[in-house]
C-alpha positions in Angstrom: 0.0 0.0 0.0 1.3 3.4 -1.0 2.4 6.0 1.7 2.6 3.1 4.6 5.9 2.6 6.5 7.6 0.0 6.2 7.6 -2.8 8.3 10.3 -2.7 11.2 13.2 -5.0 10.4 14.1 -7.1 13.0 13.4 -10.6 13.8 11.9 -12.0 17.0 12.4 -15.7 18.5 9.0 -17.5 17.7 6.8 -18.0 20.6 5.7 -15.0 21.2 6.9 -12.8 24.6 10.2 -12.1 25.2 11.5 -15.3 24.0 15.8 -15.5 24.0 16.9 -12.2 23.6 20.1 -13.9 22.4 17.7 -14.9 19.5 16.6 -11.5 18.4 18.1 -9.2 16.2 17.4 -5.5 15.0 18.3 -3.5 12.2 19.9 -0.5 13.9 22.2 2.8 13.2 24.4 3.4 16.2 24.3 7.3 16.6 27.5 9.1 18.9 29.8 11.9 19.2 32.3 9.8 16.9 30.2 8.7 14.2 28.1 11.8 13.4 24.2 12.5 12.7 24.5 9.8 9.8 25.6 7.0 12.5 26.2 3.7 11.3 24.3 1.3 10.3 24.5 -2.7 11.5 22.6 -5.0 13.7 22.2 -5.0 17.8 22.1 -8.3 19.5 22.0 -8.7 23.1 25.3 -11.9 24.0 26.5 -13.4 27.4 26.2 -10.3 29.0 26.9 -7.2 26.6 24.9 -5.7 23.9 26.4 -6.1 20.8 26.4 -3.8 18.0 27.5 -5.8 14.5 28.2 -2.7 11.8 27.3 -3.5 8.0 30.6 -2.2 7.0 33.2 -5.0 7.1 36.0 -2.5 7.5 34.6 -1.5 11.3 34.6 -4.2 14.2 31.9 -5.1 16.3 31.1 -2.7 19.6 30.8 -4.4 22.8 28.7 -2.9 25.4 29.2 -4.8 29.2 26.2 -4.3 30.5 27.3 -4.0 34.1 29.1 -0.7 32.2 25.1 1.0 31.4 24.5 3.4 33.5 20.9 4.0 32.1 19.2 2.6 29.2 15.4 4.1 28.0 13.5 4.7 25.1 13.8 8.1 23.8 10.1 8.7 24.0 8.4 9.7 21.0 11.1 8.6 18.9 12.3 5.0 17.7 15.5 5.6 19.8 17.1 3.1 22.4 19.4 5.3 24.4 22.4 4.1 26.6 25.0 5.7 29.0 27.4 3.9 29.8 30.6 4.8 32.3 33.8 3.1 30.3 37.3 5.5 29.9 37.9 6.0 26.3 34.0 5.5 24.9 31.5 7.6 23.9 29.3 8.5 27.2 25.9 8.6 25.4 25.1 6.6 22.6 21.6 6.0 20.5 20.4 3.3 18.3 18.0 4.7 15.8 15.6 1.9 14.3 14.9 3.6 11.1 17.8 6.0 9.3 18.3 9.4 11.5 16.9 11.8 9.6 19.1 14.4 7.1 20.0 17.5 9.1 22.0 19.1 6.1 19.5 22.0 5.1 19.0 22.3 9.0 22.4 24.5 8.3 21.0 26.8 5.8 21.3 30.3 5.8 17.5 30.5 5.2 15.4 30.6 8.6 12.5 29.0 6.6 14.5 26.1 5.2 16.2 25.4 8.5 13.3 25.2 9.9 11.1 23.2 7.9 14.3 20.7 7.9 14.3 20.6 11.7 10.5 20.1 11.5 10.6 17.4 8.6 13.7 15.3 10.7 11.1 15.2 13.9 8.0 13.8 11.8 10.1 11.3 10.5 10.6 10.2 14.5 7.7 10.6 14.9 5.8 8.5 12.3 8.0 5.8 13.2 7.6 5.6 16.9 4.5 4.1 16.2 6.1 1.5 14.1 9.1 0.6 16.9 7.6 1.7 19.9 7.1 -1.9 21.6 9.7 -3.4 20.0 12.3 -0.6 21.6 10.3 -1.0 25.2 10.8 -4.7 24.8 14.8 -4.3 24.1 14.8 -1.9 27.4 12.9 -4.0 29.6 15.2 -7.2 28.4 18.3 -5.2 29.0 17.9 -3.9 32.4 16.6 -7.4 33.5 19.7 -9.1 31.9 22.1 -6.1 33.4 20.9 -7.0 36.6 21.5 -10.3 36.2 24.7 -9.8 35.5 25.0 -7.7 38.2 24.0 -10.6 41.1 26.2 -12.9 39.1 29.1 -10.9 38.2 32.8 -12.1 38.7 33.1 -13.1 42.3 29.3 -13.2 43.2 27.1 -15.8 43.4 23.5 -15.2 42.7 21.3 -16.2 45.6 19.1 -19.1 45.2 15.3 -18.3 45.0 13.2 -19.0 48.2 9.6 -20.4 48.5 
């Protein structure tokens, strides 16, 4: 049908709930103060305790996230935007995923207050209008994070996880 968004592109483990997060993957751009607005696109896949960002481009390696290292880790509401902070010496603080292409801000630095504008407003529908789209599948990733962070957490190097009473 004409003028309908795409579907998102990931794939979930059948079964429906969370399922094995190890078994899901999204299509992702992975948005920071190195990469630029553009980002980079690849897939995210949560693994034995990190979240793991796999780039397209075989010239880049994958990026390992420890997830005892997240600080935070939301949904960037009303956007399709997973957000992380994470505390690691010689990485990017902040980092988004964006589950569609960020939006082109290049006439957003026009000299022309109307095209700058209408830029800035055009890169926010675009959010917008997909939010819809990735909205549970985002809320999903963030809920499955946190749980599996603290997880790791109990169970980290030297601790032992306690063993569930009645």
């Amino acid at each position: 049908m004409a003028g309908t968004p795409a579907s998102p592109q990931h794939s979930e483990p059948p079964g429906g709930t969370l399922g094995r997060m190890e078994d899901r993957v999204s299509t992702v751009w992975m948005v920071h103060a190195l990469t630029g607005m553009a980002g980079q696109k690849g897939q995210l896949t949560l693994r034995s305790g990190a979240l793991v960002f796999r780039p397209d481009s075989r010239g880049m390696g994958d990026s390992v996230f420890e997830l005892v290292d997240l600080s935070r880790v939301r949904r960037v509401r009303g956007s399709p935007i997973l957000e992380i902070t994470q505390h690691k010496e010689g990485a990017p603080r902040r980092l988004g995923f964006y589950f569609i292409k960020p939006p082109s801000l290049d006439d957003a630095f026009d000299r022309n207050y109307l095209r700058r504008r209408k830029a800035r407003k055009d890169s926010l529908n675009a959010l917008r209008v997909a939010n819809a789209d990735f909205k549970g599948q985002i809320e999903r990733w963030v809920e499955t994070i946190l749980e599996a962070r603290e997880a790791a957490r109990v169970t980290g190097p030297g601790k032992r996880r306690a063993p569930d009473t009645p």
